[in-house]
Backbone bond lengths (Angstrom), bond angles and torsions (degrees), N, CA, C in turn:
res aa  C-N    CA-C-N  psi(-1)  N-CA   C-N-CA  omega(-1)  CA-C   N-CA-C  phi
1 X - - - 1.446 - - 1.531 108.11 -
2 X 1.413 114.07 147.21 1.690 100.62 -166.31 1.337 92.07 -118.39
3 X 1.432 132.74 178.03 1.020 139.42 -132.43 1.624 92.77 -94.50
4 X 1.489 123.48 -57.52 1.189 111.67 163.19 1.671 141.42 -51.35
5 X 1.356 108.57 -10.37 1.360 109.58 171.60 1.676 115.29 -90.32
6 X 1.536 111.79 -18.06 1.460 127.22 143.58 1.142 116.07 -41.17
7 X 1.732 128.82 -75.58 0.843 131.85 -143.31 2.195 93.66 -71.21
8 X 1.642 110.55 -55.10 1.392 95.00 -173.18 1.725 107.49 -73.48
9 X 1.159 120.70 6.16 1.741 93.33 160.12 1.824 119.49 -99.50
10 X 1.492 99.03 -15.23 1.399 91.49 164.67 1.647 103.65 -72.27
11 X 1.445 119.81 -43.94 1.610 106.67 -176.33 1.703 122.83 -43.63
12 X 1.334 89.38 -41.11 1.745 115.91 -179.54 1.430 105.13 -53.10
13 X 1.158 107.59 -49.82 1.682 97.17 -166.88 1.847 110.73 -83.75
14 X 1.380 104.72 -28.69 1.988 106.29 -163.85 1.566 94.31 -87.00
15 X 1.460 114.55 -36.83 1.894 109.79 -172.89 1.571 109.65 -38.60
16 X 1.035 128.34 -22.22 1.471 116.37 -163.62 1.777 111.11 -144.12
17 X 1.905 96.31 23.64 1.859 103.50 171.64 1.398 107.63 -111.93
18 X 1.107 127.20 146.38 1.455 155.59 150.01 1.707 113.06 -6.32
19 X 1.714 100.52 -65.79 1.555 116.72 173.89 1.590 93.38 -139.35
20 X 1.530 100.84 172.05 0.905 122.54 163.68 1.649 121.33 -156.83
21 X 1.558 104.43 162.39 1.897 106.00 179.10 1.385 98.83 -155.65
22 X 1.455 109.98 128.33 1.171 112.47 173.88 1.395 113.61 -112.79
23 X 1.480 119.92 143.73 1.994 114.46 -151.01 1.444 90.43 -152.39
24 X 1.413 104.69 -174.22 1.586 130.00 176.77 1.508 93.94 -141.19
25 X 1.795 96.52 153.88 1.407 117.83 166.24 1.329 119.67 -133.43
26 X 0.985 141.07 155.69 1.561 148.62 135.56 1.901 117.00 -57.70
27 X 1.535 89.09 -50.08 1.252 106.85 174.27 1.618 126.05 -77.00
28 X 1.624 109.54 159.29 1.367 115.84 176.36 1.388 109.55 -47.82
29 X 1.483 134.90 139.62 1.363 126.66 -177.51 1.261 114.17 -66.51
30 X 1.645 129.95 -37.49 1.454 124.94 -176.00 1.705 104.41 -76.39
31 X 1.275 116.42 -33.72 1.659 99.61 148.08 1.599 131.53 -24.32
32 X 1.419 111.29 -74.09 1.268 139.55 179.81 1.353 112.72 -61.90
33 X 1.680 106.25 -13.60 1.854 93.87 164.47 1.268 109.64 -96.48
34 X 1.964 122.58 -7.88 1.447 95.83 174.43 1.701 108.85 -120.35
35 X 1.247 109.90 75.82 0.970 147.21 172.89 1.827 111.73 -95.21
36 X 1.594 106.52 143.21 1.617 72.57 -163.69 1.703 112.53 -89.60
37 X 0.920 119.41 -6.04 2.010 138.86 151.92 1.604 104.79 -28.28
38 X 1.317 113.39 -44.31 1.454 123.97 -161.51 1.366 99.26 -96.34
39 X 1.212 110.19 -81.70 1.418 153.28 -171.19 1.887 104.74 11.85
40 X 1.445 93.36 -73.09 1.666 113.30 -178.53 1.690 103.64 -82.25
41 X 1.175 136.15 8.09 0.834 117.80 -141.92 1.678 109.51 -135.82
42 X 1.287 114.21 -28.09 1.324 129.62 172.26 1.466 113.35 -137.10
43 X 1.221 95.59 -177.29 1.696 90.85 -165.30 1.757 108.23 -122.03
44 X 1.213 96.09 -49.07 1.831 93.37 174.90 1.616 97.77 -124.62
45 X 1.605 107.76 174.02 1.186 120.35 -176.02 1.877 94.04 -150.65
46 X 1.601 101.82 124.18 1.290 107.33 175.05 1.786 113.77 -129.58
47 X 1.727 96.74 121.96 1.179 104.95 164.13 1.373 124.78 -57.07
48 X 1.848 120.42 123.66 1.260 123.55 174.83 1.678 114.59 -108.29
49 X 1.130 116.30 -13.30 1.262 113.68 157.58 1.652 110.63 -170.96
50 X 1.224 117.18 -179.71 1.463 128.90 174.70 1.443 108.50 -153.66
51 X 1.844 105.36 155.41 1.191 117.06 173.07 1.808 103.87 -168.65
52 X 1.432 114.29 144.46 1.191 138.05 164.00 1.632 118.91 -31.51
53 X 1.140 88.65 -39.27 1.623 111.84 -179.45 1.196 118.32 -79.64
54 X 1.539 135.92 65.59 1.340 134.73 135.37 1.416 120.59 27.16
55 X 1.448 105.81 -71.75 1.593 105.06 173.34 1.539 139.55 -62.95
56 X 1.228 97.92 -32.64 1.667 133.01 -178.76 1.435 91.22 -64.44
57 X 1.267 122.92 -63.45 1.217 134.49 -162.54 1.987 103.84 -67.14
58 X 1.123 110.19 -46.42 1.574 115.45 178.87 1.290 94.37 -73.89
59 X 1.178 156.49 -32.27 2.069 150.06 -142.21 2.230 83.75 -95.46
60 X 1.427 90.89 -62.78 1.743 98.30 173.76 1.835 110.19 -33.95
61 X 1.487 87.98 -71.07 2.204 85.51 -163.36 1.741 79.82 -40.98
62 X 1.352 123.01 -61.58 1.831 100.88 -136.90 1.018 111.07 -80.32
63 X 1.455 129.87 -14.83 1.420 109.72 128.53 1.223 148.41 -3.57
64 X 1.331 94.64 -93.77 1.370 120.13 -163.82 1.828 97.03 -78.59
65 X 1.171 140.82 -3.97 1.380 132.87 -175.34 2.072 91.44 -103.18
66 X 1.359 116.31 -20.10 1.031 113.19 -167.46 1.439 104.16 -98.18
67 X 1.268 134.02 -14.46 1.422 132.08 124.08 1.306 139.46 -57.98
68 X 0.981 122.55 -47.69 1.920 113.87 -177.04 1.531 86.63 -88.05
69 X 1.361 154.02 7.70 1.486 116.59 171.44 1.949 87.94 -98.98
70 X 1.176 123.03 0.51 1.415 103.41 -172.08 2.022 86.46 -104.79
71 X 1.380 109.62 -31.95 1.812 87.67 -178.94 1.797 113.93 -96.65
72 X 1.333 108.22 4.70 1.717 121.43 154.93 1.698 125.09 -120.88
73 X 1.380 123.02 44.18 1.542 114.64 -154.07 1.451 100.20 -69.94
74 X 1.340 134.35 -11.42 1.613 129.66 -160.66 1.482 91.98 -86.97
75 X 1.798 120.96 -46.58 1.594 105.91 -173.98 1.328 113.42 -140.75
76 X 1.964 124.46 63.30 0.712 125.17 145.75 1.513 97.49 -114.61
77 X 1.555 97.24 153.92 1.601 100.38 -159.61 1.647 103.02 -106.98
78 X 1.368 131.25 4.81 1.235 117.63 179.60 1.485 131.43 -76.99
79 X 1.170 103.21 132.67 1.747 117.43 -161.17 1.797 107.36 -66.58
80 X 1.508 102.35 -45.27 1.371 127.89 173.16 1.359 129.46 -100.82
81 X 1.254 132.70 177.65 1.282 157.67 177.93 1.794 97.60 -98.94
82 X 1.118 134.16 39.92 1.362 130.11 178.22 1.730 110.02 71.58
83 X 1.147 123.61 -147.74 1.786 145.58 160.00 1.893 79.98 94.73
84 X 1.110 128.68 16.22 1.529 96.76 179.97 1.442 113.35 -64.20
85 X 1.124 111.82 164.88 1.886 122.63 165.90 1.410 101.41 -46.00
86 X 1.059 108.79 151.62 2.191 124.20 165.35 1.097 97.42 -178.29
87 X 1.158 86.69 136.43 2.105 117.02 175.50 1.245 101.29 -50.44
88 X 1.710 112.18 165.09 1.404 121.26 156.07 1.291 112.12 -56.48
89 X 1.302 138.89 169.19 1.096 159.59 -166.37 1.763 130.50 171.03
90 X 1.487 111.10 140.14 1.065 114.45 162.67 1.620 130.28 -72.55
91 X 1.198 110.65 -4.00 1.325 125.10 -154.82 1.293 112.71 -162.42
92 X 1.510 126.53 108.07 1.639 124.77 163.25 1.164 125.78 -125.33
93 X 1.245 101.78 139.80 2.070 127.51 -172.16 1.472 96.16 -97.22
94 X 1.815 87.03 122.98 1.368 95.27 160.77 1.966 91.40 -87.70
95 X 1.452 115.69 146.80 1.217 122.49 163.19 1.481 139.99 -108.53
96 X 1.282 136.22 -175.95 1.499 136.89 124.00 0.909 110.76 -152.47
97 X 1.699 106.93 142.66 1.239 145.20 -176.17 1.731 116.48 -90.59
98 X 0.768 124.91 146.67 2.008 111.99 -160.93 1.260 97.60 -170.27
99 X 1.592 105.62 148.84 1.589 103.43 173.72 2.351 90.39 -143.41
100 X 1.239 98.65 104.55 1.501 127.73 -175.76 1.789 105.81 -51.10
């Protein structure tokens, strides 16, 4: 998936939700929605891509959080530019979290 086909399916999905958060996991994503951060708080969580690569996966969120909070700042909800903690893993989801 290339960076622009990222960018319009994350557009696709937040243009027309309530809130939004865009994150990384180690973990399965429906894991990571019942988390208690999430839990009460959003409603679905959709994987937009994955990769092996740890880094790939962290360079993407701060990206992509450093775009949609400047072309959605009223209801994307991220505090940061990504760097949160995440487990080792074989496998990481770039995400978003949304409540419609």
């Amino acid at each position: 998936m290339t960076k622009e086909e990222i960018i319009t399916k994350i557009d696709e999905l937040v243009k027309d939700s309530k809130t939004f958060k865009i994150g990384m996991t180690g973990k399965k994503p429906s894991e990571r929605l019942e988390m208690p951060d999430y839990k009460d708080k959003f409603d679905k969580i959709i994987p937009i891509c994955s990769s092996s690569n740890e880094r790939s996966i962290t360079d993407l969120e701060n990206q992509m959080i450093d775009k949609f909070s400047k072309l959605y700042p009223k209801i994307c909800k991220n505090d940061q530019s990504g760097g949160g903690e995440m487990e080792e893993s074989s496998k990481y989801f770039l995400y978003v979290v949304l409540n419609k």
